[in-house]
Structure formats: C-alpha cells, structure tokens
BALUM-19453 format. One record per residue (C-alpha): residue in one letter; y, z, x. Coordinates in nm, 2 decimals. Layout:
N
@r=A	py=Y	pz=Z	px=X
...
//
This chain:
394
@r=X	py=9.56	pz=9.96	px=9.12
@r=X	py=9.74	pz=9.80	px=9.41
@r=X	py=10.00	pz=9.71	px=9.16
@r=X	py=10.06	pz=10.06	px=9.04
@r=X	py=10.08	pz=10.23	px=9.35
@r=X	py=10.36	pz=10.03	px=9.51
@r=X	py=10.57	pz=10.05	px=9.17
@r=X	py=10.54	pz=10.43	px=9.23
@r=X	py=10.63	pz=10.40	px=9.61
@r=X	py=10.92	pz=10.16	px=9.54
@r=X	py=11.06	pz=10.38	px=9.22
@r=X	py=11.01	pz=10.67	px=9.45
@r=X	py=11.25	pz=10.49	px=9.68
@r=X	py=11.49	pz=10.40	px=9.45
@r=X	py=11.59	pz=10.75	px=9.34
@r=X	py=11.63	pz=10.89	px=9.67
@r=X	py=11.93	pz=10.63	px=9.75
@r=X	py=12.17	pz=10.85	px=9.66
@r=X	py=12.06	pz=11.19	px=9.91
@r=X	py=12.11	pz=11.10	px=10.21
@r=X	py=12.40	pz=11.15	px=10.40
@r=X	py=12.48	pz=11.18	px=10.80
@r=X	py=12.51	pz=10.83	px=10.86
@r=X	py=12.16	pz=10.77	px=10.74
@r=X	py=12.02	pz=10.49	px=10.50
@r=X	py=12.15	pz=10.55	px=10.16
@r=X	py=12.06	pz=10.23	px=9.97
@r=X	py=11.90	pz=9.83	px=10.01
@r=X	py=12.00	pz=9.60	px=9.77
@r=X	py=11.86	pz=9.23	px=9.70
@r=X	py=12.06	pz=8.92	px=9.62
@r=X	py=11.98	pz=8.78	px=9.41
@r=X	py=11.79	pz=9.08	px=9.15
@r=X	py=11.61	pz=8.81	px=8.96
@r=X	py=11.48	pz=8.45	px=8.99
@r=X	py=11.35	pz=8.14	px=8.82
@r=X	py=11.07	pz=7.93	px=9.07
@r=X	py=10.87	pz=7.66	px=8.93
@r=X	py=10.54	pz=7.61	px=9.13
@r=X	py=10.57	pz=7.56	px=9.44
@r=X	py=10.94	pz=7.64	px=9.47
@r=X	py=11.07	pz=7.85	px=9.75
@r=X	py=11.37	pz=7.98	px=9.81
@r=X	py=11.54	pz=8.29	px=10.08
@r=X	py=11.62	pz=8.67	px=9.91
@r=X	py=11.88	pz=8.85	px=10.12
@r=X	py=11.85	pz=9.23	px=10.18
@r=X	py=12.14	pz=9.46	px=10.27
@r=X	py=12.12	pz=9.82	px=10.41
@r=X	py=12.40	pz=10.05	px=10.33
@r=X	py=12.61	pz=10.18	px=10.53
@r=X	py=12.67	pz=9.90	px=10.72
@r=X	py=12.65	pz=10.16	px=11.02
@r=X	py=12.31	pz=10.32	px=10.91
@r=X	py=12.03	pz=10.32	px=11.21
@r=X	py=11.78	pz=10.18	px=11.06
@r=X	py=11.88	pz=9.84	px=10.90
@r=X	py=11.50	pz=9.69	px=10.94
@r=X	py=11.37	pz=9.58	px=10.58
@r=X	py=11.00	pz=9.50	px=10.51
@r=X	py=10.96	pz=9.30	px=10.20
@r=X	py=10.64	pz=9.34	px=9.98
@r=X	py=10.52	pz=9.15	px=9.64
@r=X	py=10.39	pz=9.32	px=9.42
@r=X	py=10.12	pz=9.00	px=9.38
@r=X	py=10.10	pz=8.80	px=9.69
@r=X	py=9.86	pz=8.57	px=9.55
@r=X	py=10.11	pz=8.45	px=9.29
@r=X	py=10.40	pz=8.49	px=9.48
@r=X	py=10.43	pz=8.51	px=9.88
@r=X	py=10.70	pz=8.69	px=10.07
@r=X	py=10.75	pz=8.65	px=10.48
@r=X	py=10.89	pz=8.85	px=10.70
@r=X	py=11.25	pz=8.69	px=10.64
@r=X	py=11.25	pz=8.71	px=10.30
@r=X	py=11.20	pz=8.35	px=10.16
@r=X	py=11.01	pz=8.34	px=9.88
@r=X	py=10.73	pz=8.09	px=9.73
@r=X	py=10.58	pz=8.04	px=9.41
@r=X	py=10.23	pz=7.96	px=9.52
@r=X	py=10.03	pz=8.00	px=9.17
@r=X	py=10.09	pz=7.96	px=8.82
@r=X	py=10.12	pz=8.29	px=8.53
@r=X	py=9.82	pz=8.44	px=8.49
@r=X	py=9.89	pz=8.46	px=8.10
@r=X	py=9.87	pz=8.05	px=8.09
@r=X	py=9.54	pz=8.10	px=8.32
@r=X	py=9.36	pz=8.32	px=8.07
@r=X	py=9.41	pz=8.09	px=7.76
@r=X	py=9.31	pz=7.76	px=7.93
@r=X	py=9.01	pz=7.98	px=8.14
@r=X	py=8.92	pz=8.03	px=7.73
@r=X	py=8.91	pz=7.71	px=7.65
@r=X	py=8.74	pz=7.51	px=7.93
@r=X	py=8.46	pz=7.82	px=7.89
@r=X	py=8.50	pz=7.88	px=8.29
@r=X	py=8.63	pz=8.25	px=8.28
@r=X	py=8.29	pz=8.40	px=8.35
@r=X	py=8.24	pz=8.24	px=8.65
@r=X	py=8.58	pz=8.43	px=8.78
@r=X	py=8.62	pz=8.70	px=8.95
@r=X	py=8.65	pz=9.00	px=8.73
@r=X	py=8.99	pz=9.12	px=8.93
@r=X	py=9.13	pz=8.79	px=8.81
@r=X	py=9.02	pz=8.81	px=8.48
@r=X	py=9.17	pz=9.13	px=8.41
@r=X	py=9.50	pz=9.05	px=8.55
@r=X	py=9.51	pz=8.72	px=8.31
@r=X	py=9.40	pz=8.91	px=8.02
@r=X	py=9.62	pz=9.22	px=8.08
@r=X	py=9.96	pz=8.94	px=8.17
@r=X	py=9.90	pz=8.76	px=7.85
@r=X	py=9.90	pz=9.10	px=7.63
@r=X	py=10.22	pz=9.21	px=7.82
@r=X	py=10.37	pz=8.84	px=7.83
@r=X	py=10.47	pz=8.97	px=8.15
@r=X	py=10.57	pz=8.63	px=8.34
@r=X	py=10.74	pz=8.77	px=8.68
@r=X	py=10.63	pz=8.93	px=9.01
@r=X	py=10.83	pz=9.20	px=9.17
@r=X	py=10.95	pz=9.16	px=9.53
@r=X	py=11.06	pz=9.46	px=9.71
@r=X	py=11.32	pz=9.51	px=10.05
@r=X	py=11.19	pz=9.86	px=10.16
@r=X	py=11.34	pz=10.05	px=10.49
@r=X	py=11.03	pz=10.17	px=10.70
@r=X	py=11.12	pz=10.54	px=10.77
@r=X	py=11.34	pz=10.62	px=10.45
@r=X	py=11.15	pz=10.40	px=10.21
@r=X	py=11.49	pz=10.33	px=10.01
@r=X	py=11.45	pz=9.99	px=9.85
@r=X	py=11.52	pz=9.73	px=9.59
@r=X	py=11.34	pz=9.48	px=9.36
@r=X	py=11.42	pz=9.10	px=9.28
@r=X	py=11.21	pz=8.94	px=8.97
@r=X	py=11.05	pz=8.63	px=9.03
@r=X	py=11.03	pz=8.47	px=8.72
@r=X	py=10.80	pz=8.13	px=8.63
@r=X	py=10.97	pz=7.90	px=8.44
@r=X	py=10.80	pz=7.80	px=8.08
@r=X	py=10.80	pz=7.41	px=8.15
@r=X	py=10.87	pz=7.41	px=8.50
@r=X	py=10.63	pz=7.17	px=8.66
@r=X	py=10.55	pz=7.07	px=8.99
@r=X	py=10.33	pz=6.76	px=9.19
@r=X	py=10.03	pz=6.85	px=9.45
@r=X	py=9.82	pz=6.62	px=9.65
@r=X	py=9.48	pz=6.63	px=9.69
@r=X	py=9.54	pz=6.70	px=10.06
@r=X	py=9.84	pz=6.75	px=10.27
@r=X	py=9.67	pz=6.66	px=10.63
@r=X	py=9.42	pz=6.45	px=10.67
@r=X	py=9.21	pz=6.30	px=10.97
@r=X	py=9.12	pz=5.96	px=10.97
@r=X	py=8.90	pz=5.70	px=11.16
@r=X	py=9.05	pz=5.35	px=11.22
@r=X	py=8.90	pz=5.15	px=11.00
@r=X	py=8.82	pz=5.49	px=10.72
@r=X	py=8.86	pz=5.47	px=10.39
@r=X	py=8.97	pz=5.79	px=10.17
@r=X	py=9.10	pz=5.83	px=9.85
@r=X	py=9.38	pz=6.11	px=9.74
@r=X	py=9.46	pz=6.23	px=9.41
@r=X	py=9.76	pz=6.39	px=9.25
@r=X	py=9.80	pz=6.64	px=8.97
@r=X	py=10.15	pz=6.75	px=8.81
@r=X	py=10.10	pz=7.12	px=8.75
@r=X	py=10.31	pz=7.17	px=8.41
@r=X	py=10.29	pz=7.36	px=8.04
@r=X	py=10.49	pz=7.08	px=7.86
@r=X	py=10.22	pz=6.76	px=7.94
@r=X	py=10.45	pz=6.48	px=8.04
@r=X	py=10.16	pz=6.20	px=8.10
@r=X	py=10.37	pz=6.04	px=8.37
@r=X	py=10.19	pz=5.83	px=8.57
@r=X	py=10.20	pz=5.87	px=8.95
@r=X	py=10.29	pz=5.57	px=9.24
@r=X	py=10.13	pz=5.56	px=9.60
@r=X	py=10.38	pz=5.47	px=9.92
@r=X	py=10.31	pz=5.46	px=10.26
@r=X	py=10.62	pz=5.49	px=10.55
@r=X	py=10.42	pz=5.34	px=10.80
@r=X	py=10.18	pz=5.02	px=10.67
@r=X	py=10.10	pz=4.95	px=11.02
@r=X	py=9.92	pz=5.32	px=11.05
@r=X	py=9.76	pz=5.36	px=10.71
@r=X	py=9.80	pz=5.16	px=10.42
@r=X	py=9.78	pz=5.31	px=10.06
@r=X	py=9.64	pz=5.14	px=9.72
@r=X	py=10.01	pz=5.22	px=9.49
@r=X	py=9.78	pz=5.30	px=9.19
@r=X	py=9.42	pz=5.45	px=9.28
@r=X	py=9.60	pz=5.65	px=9.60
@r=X	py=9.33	pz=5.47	px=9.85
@r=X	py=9.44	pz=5.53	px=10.20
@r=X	py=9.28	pz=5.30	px=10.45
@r=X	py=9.32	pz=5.39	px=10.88
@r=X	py=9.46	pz=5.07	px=11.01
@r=X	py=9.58	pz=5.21	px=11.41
@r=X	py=9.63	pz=5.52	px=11.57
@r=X	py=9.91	pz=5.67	px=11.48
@r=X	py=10.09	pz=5.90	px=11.21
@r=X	py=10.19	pz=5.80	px=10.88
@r=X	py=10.32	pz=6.01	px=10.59
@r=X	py=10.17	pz=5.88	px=10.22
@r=X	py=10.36	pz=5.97	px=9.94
@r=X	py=10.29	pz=6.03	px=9.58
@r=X	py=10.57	pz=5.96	px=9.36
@r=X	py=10.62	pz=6.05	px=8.93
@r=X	py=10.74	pz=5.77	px=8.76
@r=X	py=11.04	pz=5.94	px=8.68
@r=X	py=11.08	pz=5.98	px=9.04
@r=X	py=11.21	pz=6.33	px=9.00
@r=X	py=10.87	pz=6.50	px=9.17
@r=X	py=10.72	pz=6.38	px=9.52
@r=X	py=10.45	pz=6.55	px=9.75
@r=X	py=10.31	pz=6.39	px=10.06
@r=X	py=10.02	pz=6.36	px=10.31
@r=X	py=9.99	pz=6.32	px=10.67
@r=X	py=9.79	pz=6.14	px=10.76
@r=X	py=9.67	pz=6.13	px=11.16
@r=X	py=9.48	pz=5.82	px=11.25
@r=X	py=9.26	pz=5.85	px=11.58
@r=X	py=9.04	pz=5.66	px=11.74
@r=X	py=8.72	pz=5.88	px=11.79
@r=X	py=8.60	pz=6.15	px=11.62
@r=X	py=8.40	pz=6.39	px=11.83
@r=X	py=8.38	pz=6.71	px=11.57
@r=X	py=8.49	pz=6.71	px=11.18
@r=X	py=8.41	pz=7.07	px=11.00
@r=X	py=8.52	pz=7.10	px=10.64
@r=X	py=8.32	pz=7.43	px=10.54
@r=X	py=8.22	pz=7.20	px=10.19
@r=X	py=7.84	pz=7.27	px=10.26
@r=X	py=7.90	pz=7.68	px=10.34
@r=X	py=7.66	pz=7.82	px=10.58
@r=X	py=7.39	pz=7.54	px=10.54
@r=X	py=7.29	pz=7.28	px=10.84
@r=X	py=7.67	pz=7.17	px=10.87
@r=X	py=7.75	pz=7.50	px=11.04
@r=X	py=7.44	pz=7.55	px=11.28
@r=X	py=7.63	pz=7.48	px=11.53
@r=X	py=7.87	pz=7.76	px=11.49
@r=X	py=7.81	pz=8.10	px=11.65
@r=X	py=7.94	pz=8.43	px=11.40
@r=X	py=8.04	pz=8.75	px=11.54
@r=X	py=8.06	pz=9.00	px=11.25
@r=X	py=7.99	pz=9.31	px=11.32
@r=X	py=7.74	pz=9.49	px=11.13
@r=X	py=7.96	pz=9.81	px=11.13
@r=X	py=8.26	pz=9.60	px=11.01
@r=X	py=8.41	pz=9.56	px=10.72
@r=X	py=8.60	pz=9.23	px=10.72
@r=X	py=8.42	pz=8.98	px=10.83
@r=X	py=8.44	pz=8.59	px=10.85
@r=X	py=8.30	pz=8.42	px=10.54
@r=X	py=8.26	pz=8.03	px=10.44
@r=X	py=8.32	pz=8.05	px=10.04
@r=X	py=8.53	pz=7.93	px=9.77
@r=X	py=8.77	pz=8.15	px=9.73
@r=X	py=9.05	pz=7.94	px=9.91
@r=X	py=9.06	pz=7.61	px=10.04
@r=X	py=9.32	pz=7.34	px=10.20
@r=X	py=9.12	pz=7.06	px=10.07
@r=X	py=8.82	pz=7.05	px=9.89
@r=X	py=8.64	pz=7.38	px=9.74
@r=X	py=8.56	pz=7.56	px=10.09
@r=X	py=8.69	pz=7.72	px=10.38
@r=X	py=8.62	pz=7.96	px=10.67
@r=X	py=8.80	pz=8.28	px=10.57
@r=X	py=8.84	pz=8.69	px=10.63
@r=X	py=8.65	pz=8.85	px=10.33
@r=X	py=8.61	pz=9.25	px=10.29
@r=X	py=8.33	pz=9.19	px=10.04
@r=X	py=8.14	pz=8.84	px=10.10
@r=X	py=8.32	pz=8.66	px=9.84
@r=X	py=8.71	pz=8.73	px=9.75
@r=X	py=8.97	pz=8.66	px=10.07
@r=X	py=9.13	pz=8.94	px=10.12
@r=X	py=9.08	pz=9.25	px=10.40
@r=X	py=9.09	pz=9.58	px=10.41
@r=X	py=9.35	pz=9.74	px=10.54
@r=X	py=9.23	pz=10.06	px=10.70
@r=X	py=8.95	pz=9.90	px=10.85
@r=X	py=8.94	pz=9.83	px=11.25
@r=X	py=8.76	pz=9.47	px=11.28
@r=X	py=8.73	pz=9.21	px=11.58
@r=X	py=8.56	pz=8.89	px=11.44
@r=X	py=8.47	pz=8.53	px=11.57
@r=X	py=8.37	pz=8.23	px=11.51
@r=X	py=8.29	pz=7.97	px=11.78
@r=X	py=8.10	pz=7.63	px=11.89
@r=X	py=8.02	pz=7.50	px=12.25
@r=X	py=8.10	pz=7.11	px=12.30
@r=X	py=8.08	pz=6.90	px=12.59
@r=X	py=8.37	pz=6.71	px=12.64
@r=X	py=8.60	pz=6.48	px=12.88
@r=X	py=8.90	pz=6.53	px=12.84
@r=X	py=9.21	pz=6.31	px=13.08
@r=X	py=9.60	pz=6.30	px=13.05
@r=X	py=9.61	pz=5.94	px=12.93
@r=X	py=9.38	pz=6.01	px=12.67
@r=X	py=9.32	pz=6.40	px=12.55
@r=X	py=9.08	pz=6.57	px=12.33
@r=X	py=9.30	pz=6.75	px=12.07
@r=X	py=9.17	pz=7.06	px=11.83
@r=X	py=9.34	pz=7.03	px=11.50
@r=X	py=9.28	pz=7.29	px=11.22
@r=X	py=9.46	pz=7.40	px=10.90
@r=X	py=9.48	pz=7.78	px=10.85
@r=X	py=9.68	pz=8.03	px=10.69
@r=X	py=9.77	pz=8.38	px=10.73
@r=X	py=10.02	pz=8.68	px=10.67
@r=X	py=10.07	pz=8.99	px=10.82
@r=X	py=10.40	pz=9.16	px=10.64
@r=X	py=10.69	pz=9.35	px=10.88
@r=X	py=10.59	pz=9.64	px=10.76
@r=X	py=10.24	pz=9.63	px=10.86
@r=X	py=10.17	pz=9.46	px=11.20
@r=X	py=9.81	pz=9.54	px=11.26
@r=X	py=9.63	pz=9.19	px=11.22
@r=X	py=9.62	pz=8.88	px=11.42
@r=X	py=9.49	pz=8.53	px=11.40
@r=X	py=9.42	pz=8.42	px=11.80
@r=X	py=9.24	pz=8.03	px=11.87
@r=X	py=9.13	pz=8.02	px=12.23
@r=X	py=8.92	pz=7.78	px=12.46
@r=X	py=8.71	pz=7.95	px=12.68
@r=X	py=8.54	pz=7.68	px=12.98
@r=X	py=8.37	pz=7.74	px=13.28
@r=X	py=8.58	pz=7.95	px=13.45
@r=X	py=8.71	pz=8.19	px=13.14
@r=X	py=8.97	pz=8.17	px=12.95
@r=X	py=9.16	pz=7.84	px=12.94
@r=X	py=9.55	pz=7.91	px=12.95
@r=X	py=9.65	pz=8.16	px=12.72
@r=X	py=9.51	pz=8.22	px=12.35
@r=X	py=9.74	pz=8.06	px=12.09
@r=X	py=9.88	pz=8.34	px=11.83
@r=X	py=9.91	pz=8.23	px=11.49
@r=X	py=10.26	pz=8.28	px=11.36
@r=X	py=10.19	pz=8.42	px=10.99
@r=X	py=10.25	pz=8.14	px=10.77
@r=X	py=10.36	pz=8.35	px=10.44
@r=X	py=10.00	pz=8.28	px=10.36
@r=X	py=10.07	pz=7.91	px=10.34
@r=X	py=9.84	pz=7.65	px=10.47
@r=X	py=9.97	pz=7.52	px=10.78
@r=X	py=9.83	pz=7.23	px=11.01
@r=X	py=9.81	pz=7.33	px=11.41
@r=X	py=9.71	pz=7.10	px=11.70
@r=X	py=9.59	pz=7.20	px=12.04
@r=X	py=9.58	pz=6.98	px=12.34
@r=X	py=9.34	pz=7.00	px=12.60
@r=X	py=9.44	pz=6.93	px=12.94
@r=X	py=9.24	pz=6.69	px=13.16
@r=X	py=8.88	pz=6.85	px=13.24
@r=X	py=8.50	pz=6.73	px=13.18
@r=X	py=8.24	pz=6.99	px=13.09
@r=X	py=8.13	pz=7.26	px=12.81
@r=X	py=8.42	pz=7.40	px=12.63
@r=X	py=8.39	pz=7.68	px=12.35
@r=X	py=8.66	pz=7.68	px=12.11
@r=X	py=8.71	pz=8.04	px=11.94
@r=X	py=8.86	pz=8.16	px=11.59
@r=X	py=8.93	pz=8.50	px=11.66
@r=X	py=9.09	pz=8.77	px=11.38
@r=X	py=9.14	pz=9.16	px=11.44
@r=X	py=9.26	pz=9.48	px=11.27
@r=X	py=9.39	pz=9.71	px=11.42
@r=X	py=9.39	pz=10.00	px=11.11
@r=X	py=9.78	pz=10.07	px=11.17
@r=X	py=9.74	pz=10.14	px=10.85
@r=X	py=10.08	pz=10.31	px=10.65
@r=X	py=10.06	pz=10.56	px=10.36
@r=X	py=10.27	pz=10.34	px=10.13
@r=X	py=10.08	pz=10.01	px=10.26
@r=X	py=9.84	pz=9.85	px=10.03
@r=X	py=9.47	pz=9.88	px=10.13
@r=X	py=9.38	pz=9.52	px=10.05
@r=X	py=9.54	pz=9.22	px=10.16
@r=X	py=9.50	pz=8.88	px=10.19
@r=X	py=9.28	pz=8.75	px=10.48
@r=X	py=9.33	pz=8.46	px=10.74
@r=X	py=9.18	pz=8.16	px=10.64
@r=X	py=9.04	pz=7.83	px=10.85
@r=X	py=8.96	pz=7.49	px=10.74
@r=X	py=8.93	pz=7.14	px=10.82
@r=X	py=8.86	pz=7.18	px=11.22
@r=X	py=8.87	pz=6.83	px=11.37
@r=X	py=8.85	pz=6.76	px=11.74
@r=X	py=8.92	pz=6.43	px=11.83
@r=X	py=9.00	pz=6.21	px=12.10
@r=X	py=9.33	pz=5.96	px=12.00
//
C-alpha cells in the first residue's frame, strides 16, 4: 500500500512540471535515471531543480522500498538487501516462508510474478512536489562478501570466531582467507576465521575471496575490562533485568528486543509499531527509553567508554524523529545528549567517553516522534535500532 501511494504522489508530480511559471519550480531531474548495484553497493544520485533561479531548490529523496534499498538525505544510494523474487523461491525450498512475516511474503511472491528486479528512488521538492525517479536495478550475478560481524568487543586473552558468506545467484564455491593488520592486537586463524585478543588495541581482520576480487572487514576493539556486554540474543529474559523500559501504554511505537534486525547475531533492541516488525508509525507522537544504572569509576588515564551499534533514518522530507544517548549522574544530565546522525539506516558503531567521575551513572537510549507528519509522507517507516551495548574500561 505504501508502494502505491507514493507512485501516485510522485506521477502526480511529474505532470505538473510543465505549469508553473513565475520563477517557480518547473522540473527535478536525476542523474543518473537508472542503475545497476550489486549487494551492498552504494553509490551518490544527483538531483537538479530547474530554473536554476527557482526558490525552492531543496530536494527530499524517498525509495519506494527502503528495506531493499536505502536513500540519505544527500542522495547516495545502497543496496542493502537482495530481490525479493530470488527470496521467495529459495524461502520455497528451505520450507521457512511460513515463519515470515506475511508483508514480506507478499512482496516476494508478488516481485517474482512481475520479475520486477528494481526499486524506485525519487528527488521530490517539498512545497511543489515536482520530482523525478532513478531505477535501481540488482544485478543477476552480482555477488557480494559479509562478515559475521563488523565491530566486535573483545577481552585480552578472548577467543571468537567470525564467519563469511558471499551473497551471490551464480555459486562460485570460492573459498575465503583470514588476515589480520595488526598481529600484535588480535591475531586471526587464515582458515576457520578464529580471532584471538592478544593487547589492547584496535585491529582490523579481514576476509579475503580467493580470487581476491571481494573483501569485508571487522574491527575489532581489544580492552582490558569488561564492565557491561548486552547483545539482546536472549530478548526480554534474565539478560535484560537490569534494564528499565519506558513505553508508554498510550504509545504506539515502542522499544522492542526481537528479530527483526540485528548487527550481529539474531537480536537487537529496536522501535516497533506492532511488537514484532521494525518499523514506526509515522503519525504517531512517542517519547521512549531504555536505561540501566551502573556504578562506575571512571579517571582520565583510564576511562569507561559506552560503545553501541545502532542504526537509524529520518528522510529530509520528514524531520520528526530522533535517536538521543544520554548519561544522567548525580547531579542530572551529564554534558549534553549525543544526537544520532541518521545513518541511511545502516548500522553504525558509536563510542562515548566518560570523563573522570566515581559513582552511579544511568546510561539512556532515548527515541521520539514528533507526528510532523506530511500528506504525501509514508505512514510507516523504518525504526531506530540498538545492539551490542558494551561498556568497558581500556
């Protein structure tokens, strides 16, 4: 449904392009109109507002399935998930399509009929609502390499294994090669992908085809104490009694611990508008936490740092949502709350230091609505998302 109504809104805009006149907006066009990503692949769409001397030269850019393909607020572009059409038939096969959600069923089954392999993205003005569409098109064959786990938080002395996958519709059966830049951090097994924390540090492991054409990598942060580790992998069981949620009962997002995305593993901490798919509703006014007191010491020579992965989007055109992390002591507030910069709903790693103090600190995952809610907006979007919370001291 979301799909059809901004193909009306956006064909609606493309017919008036020609009315205006006073100086005023009378066309966007994209460069390039259509595209070819393999997974994972981004790449930067440039709008242009005509006349060059028009008032309003401010383009919003919308996909027309931000799941598959994600669009930021500058236009560039990623591939994040594979044609739906490929989906449904292997979904067939492995016998798993009933445990799906039924909105991702349909839109496999209804792809494949169509053989309908591109998503639309759109460069709308706000006011006018003159636009144009690019095609993003995923290439039969394309392939692309992913890692188990692109951060990870490690012990000295801590063993952890990562694993690769080359994400392809031609099977190539290459086999995959372990490296490590920096032996004297973290050392890596060049066959099973075995990391093991040697000294504190940072050390990027790399996974490498052996054609050597594909690569993906992991940091990997090695510390020296571990006060808190949260991965969300045992959902709202004995893992998370520590944690305090805020959900209002009168609101209708709400933080959630499911499977519906994850940076590693199956689970994360994410906003849901219906206990169980990530994604909000737009005309809904929310203000959710979720938080934990710790005691803590905390000194300039040696720190306690917060370090999460999250993503999170909040188009141009939109504006009404934000992801805040804040550390509340004794005294209030501690500094300023840090604002999430939407990530094109990409996971992103983020590190807070704490400055030197001793005492009970309560670190707070905050996510609001604000309902500024536009006619031509879609109602459902996807939510923030949390995962992989590790406080440590290094």
């Amino acid at each position: 449904m979301k799909k059809i109504a901004i193909y009306i809104i956006v064909a609606a805009a493309l017919q008036m392009a020609a009315c205006n006149k006073d100086g005023r907006v009378t066309g966007v066009s994209i460069e390039p109109r259509e595209v070819l990503l393999s997974l994972g692949e981004r790449m930067v769409l440039t709008a242009t507002v005509s006349p060059d001397n028009a008032t309003e030269q401010t383009v919003y850019w919308i996909s027309s399935d931000p799941d598959r393909v994600a669009v930021d607020d500058n236009g560039r572009i990623t591939l994040i998930r594979e044609w739906d059409g490929d989906n449904w038939m292997r979904w067939l096969e492995e016998g798993t399509w009933y445990d799906l959600p039924f909105e991702n069923i349909w839109a496999a089954w209804s792809e494949f009929i169509r053989g309908q392999r591109y998503v639309s993205i759109y460069a709308m003005t706000k006011e006018s609502l003159y636009g144009d569409e690019c095609r993003v098109w995923f290439i039969p064959g394309g392939s692309t390499l992913e890692v188990s786990e692109t951060n990870l938080t490690m012990e000295v002395g801590e063993k952890h294994t990562l694993s690769a996958h080359i994400y392809e519709l031609t099977p190539s059966n290459l086999s995959i090669t372990w490296s490590s830049n920096a032996p004297h951090i973290a050392t890596v097994d060049p066959i099973t992908g075995e990391v093991t924390a040697v000294a504190s540090g940072t050390a990027t492991i790399t996974a490498t085809t052996q054609d050597g054409n594909r690569r993906a990598s992991c940091r990997v942060s090695v510390i020296s104490e571990i006060l808190l580790k949260e991965d969300f992998e045992k959902g709202f069981g004995t893992l998370l009694a520590g944690w305090t949620f805020v959900n209002d009962g009168n609101y209708t997002n709400r933080w959630h611990v499911g499977t519906a995305t994850a940076s590693s593993g199956s689970r994360s901490c994410y906003i849901s508008n219906n206990n169980s798919g990530n994604r909000y509703s737009t005309n809904s006014v929310s203000e959710v936490h979720f938080f934990r007191d710790l005691n803590i010491v905390s000194t300039a020579e040696n720190p306690v740092i917060i370090s999460f992965d999250w993503k999170f989007e909040n188009p141009q055109y939109r504006r009404d949502s934000r992801l805040e992390v804040s550390i509340v002591g004794a005294e209030g507030l501690m500094g300023v709350p840090v604002i999430l910069v939407p990530s094109g709903y990409i996971w992103q790693r983020n590190e807070v230091t704490l400055p030197a103090m001793s005492g009970t600190i309560q670190v707070r995952f905050s996510w609001y609505n604000e309902n500024n809610y536009m006619s031509y907006a879609p109602l459902n979007e996807p939510g923030a998302a949390i995962d992989n919370i590790v406080i440590y001291r290094r």
